[in-house]
C-alpha positions in Angstrom: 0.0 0.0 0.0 1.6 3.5 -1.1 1.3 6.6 1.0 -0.1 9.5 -0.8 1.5 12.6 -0.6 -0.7 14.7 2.1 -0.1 17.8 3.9 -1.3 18.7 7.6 -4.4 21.2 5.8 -5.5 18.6 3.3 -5.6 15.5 5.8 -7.3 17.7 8.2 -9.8 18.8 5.6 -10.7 15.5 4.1 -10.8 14.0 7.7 -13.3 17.0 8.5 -15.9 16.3 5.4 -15.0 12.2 5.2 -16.5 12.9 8.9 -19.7 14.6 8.4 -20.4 12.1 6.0 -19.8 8.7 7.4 -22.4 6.6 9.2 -21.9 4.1 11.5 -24.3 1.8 14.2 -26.5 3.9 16.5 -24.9 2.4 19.8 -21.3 3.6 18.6 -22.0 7.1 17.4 -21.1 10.0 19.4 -23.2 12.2 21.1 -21.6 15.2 23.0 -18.2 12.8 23.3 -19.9 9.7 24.1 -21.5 7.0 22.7 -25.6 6.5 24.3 -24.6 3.4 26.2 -21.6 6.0 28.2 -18.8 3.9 26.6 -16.0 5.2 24.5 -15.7 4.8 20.9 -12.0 4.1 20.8 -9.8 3.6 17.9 -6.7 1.0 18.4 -3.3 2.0 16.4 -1.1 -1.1 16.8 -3.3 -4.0 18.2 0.4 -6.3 18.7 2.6 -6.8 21.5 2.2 -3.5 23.7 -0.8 -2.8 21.6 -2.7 -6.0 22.8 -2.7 -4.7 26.1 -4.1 -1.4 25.1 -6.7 -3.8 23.2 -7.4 -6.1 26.3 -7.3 -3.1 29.1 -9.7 -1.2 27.4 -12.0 -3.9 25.7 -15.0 -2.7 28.3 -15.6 0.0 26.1 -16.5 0.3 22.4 -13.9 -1.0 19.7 -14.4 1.4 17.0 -11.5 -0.2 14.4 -8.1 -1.6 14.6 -5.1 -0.4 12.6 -2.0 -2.1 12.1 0.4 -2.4 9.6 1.4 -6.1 10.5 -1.5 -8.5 10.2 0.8 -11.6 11.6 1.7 -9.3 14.6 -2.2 -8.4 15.3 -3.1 -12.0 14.7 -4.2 -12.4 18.9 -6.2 -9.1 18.6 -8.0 -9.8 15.1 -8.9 -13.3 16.0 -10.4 -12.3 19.5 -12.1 -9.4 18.3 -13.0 -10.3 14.6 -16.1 -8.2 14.2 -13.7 -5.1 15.0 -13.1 -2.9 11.6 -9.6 -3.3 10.4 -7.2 -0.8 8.8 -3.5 -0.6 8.0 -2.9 3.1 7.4 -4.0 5.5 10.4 -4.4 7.9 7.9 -7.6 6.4 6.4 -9.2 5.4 9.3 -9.1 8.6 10.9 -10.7 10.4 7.4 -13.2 7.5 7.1 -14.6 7.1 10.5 -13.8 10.9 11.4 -16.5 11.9 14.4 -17.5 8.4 15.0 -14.3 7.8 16.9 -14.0 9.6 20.4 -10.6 8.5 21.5 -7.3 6.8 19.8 -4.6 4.6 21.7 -0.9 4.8 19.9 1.2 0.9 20.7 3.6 1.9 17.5 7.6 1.6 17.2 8.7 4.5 18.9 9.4 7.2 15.6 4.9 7.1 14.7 4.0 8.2 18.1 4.1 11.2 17.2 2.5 11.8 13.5 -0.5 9.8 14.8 -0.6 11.2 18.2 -1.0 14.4 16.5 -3.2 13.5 13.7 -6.0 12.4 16.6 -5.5 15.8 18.5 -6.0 17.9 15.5 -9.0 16.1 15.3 -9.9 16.7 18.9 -9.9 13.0 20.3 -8.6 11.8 23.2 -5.0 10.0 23.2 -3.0 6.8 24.7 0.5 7.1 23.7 2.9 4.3 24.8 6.1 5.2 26.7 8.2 6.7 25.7 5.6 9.7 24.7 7.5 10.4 21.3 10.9 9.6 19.4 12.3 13.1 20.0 12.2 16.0 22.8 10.8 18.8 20.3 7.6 15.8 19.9 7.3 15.7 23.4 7.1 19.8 23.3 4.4 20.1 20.5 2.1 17.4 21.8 2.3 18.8 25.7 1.6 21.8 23.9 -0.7 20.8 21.7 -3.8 19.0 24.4 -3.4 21.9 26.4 -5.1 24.1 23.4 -7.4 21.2 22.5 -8.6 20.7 26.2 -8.8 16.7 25.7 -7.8 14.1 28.3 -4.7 12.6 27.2 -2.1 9.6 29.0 1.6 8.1 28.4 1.7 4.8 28.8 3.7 4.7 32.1 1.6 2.6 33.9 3.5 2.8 37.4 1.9 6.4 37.6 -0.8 5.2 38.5 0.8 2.7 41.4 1.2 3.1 45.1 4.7 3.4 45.7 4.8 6.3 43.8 2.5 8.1 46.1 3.8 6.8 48.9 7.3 8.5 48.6 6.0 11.8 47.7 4.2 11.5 50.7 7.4 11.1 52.5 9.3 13.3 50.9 6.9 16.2 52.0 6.5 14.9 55.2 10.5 15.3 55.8 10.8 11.7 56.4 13.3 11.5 53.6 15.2 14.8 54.6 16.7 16.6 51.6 17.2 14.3 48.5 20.2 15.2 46.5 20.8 12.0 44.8 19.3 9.6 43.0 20.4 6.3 41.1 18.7 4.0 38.6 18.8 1.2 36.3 17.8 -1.5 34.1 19.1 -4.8 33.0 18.0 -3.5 29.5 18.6 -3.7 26.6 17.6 -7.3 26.2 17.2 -6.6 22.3 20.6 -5.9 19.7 21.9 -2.5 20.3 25.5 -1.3 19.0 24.7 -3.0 15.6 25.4 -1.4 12.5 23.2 -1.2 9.2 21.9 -4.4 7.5 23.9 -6.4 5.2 22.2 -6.7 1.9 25.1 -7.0 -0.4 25.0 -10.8 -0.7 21.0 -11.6 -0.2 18.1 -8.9 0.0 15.4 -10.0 2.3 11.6 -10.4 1.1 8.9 -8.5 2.5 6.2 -10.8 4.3 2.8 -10.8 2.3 1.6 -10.0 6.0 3.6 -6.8 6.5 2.9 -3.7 4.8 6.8 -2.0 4.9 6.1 1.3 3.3 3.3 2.0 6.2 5.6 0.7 9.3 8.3 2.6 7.9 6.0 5.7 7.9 8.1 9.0 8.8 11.2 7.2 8.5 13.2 7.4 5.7 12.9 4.9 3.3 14.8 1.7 3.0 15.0 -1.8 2.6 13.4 -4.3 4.5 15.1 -6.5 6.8 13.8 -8.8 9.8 16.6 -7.2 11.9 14.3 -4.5 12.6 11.1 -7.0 13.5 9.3 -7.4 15.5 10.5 -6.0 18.5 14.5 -5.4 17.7 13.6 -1.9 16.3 14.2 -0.3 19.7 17.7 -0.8 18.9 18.0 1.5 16.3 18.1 5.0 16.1 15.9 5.7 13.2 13.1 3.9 14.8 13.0 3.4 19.1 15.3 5.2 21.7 17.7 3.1 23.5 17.4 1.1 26.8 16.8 5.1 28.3 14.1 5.9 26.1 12.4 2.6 26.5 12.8 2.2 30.4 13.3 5.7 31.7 9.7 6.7 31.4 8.9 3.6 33.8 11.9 3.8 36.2 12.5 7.7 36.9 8.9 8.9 36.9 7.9 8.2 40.4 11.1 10.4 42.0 10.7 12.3 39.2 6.9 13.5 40.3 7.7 13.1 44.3 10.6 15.5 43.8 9.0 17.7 41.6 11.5 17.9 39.1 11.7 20.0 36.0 14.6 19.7 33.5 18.0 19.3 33.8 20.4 21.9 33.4 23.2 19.6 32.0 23.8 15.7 31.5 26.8 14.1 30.5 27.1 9.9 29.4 29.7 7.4 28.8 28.7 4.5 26.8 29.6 1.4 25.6 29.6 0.2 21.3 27.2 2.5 20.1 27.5 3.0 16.2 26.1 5.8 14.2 22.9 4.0 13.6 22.3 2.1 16.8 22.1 3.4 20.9 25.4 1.8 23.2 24.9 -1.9 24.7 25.3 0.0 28.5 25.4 3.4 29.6 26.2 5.2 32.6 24.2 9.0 32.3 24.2 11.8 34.9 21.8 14.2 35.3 22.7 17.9 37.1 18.3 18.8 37.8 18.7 22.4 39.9 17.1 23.3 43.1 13.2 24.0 43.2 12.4 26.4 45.8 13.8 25.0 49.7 14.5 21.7 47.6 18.3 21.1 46.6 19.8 20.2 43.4 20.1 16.6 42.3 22.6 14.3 40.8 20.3 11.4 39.3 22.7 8.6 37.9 21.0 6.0 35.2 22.7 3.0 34.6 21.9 -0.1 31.6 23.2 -2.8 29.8 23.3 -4.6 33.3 25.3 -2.1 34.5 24.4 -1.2 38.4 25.1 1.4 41.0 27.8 1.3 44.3 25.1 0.2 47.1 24.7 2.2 49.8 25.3 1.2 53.8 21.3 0.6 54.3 21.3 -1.8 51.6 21.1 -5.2 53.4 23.1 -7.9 52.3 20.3 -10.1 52.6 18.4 -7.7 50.1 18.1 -9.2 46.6 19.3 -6.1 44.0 16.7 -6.1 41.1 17.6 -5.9 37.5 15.4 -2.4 37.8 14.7 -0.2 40.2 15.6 3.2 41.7 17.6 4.4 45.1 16.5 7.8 46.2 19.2 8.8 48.6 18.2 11.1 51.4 19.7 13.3 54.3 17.3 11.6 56.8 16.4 7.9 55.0 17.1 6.1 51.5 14.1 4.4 49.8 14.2 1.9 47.5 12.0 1.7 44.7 10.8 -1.5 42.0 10.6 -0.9 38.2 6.8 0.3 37.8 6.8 1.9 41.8 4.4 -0.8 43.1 6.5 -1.2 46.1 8.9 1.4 47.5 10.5 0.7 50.6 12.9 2.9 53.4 15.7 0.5 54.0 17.0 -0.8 55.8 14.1 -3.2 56.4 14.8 -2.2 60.5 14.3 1.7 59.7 11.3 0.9 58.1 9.5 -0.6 60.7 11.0 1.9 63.2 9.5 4.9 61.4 6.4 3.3 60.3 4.1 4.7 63.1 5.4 8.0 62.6 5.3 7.7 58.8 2.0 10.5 57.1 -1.4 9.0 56.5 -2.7 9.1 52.6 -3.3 12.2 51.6 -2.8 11.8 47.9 -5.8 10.3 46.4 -5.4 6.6 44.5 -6.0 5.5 41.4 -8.5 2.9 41.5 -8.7 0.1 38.4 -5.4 1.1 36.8 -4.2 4.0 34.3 -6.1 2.7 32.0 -9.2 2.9 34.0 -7.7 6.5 34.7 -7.6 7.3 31.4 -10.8 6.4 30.4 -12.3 8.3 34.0 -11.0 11.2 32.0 -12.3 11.1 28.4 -15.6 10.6 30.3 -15.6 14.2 32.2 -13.3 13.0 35.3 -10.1 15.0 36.6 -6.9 14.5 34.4 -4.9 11.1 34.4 -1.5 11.6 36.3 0.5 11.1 33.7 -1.4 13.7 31.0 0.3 14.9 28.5 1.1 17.9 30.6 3.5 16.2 32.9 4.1 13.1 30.2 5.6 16.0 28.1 8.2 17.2 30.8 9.8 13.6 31.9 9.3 12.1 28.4 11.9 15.9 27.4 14.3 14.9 30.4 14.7 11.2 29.8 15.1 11.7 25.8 18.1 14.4 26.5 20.2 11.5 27.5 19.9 10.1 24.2 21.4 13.5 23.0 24.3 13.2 25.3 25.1 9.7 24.1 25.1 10.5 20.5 27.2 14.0 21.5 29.7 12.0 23.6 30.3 14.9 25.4 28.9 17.1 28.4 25.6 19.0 27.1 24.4 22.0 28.9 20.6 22.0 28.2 18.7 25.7 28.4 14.5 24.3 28.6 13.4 27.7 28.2 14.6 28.2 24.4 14.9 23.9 23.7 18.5 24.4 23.0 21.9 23.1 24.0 24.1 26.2 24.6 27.9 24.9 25.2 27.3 22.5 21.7 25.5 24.1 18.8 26.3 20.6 17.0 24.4 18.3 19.5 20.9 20.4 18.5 20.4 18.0 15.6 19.5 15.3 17.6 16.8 17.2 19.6 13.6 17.1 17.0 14.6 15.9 13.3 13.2 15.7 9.4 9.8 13.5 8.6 9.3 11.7 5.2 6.8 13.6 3.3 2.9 12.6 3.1 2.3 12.3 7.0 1.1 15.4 8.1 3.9 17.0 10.0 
């Protein structure tokens, strides 16, 4: 299937008079942003892999139409859900069902968050967006920016946001309990895909496209090129062009609980070492530190990231009988040191003895819960209810801080980062990898 040629104005256009004119069953049409039975008429962009659980977490409301360019990848969802409407191209499906649809989730590789992310807010629907919220920080600017002016409720896909533990150390952390908190370390076992790999070899055999696959769509804002299974179905994380590094993949789970408690903006500099990376493909392990600055009485932090199974010194409260995770986070404080799991489900003063000594002095619950999930937070919102946690708003911000460490990789130097203007001040050179060039015919 080609892709036509198609500016912002003229997709917008046809999507606006393909809208007025399309008809669709009674109990899915919209009526002042919600279908008559109160569910959501929700539109699925990647049903596959992390798409599937989009499909399955949201399956109490109404399933409006899948789109995916993979048909073998989307096999679970179209065989469970066979009645569903099926599309490849996003493009289409937005201009044929137009106001039929009230919300869109985004599952995609990495580099279509944004082009379809945007293509549903122009049209004023509510958005899902996987983690991490786009491919680069100038992305995560224009769609933060962009669902504040079109007032819809909007999520990343960093499901831990919506998790206890995360609440729980802000709590602390305001309470004093933690004292002040001037460093921070975390770290994955990621990646667990190919990274420091270099382009495809085609000179001796050049690799058919599946009958299943549509290459030209999955490809979409990239540039073009051929096929090769290196990138399928799942190892496209590992390349530049396409997904963003063990960081970008993880960091959006693993930092955004301190991240929130501490109320942290943007750093002011970040400087990597790394390990392998090529021009095309992110290091096989990092080590990244990021200098955030003071926010009112709080102090600066040093927050330390750590992947390709690399891991931080332990401190003196970690136990020896304590089992290190291949993720988690160690939020180093004046007064206590808390320990944190991937997703922030369980976060933990240690050691285990200070826990239990400060536990009847520790505050009640004073920030509210989120009851069912962040997708059941998500969909809370579309339907009149306050903003999800991790909105667009704030999904914006961390999504910005954890993508400018992919900037300092590919720099390999020190970047000094200036929010305000979206530049890097000490090296002009390094700016290229903060937003970058589209392949024509997708609207942006």
């Amino acid at each position: 299937m080609s892709s036509p040629t198609l500016s912002r104005r003229d997709f917008l256009k046809a999507a606006s008079l393909a809208s007025a004119a399309v008809t669709f069953p009674n109990i899915l049409r919209s009526q002042n942003g919600q279908s008559p039975n109160n569910k959501l008429n929700i539109a699925f962009c990647g049903v596959g892999g992390r798409g599937y659980d989009a499909v399955n977490g949201l399956k109490g409301e109404n399933m409006v139409a899948f789109c995916d360019v993979d048909d073998e990848r989307a096999t679970k969802a179209f065989e469970e859900f066979p009645n569903v409407p099926r599309f490849r191209d996003y493009r289409q499906m937005l201009d044929k069902l137009g106001n039929q649809i009230d919300a869109v989730t985004v599952s995609t590789p990495d580099h279509m968050h944004f082009p379809i992310a945007v293509a549903a807010l122009q049209l004023g629907k509510h958005v899902f967006v996987e983690k991490p919220m786009t491919h680069t920080i100038a992305e995560a600017r224009k769609l933060g920016q962009l669902a504040r002016e079109k007032k819809v409720a909007t999520i990343m896909g960093n499901q831990g946001h919506a998790n206890e533990g995360l609440r729980l150390i802000k709590e602390w952390h305001q309470a004093g309990i933690l004292g002040e908190v001037r460093e921070i370390h975390s770290w994955t076992d990621r990646p667990i895909w190919p990274q420091g790999v270099g382009k495809p070899d085609h000179s001796k055999m050049l690799p058919v496209v599946p009958p299943t696959l549509d290459w030209d769509l999955w490809l979409g804002v990239a540039e073009p090129r051929e096929y090769d299974p290196a990138y399928m179905p799942f190892n496209w994380r590992g390349y530049w062009d396409f997904g963003t590094g063990a960081l970008g993949d993880m960091g959006c789970h693993i930092m955004d609980g301190a991240y929130w408690a501490l109320e942290l903006t943007q750093p002011t500099a970040v400087e990597a070492i790394s390990a392998r990376q090529t021009e095309v493909s992110p290091p096989t392990a990092s080590i990244v530190a990021y200098e955030f600055p003071a926010r009112g009485q709080m102090p600066a932090v040093k927050w330390t990231w750590y992947d390709g199974g690399l891991q931080p010194l332990l401190p003196p409260e970690f136990e020896e009988t304590r089992k290190l995770q291949n993720n988690g986070t160690l939020i180093v404080g004046s007064r206590a040191t808390v320990f944190a799991d991937t997703y922030y489900a369980s976060a933990r003063i240690i050691p285990e003895t200070k826990m239990r000594e400060l536990a009847p002095s520790l505050p009640t619950k004073t920030i509210p819960r989120v009851e069912g999930g962040h997708f059941a937070e998500w969909v809370r919102a579309c339907k009149g209810g306050k903003p999800a946690g991790s909105n667009f708003e704030y999904a914006s911000q961390l999504t910005e801080a954890v993508l400018l460490s992919n900037v300092a990789i590919r720099a390999r130097r020190r970047i000094e980062w200036d929010a305000a203007t979206m530049k890097i001040t000490n090296l002009p050179a390094a700016n290229q990898y903060v937003s970058k060039s589209y392949r024509a015919g997708f609207g942006v």
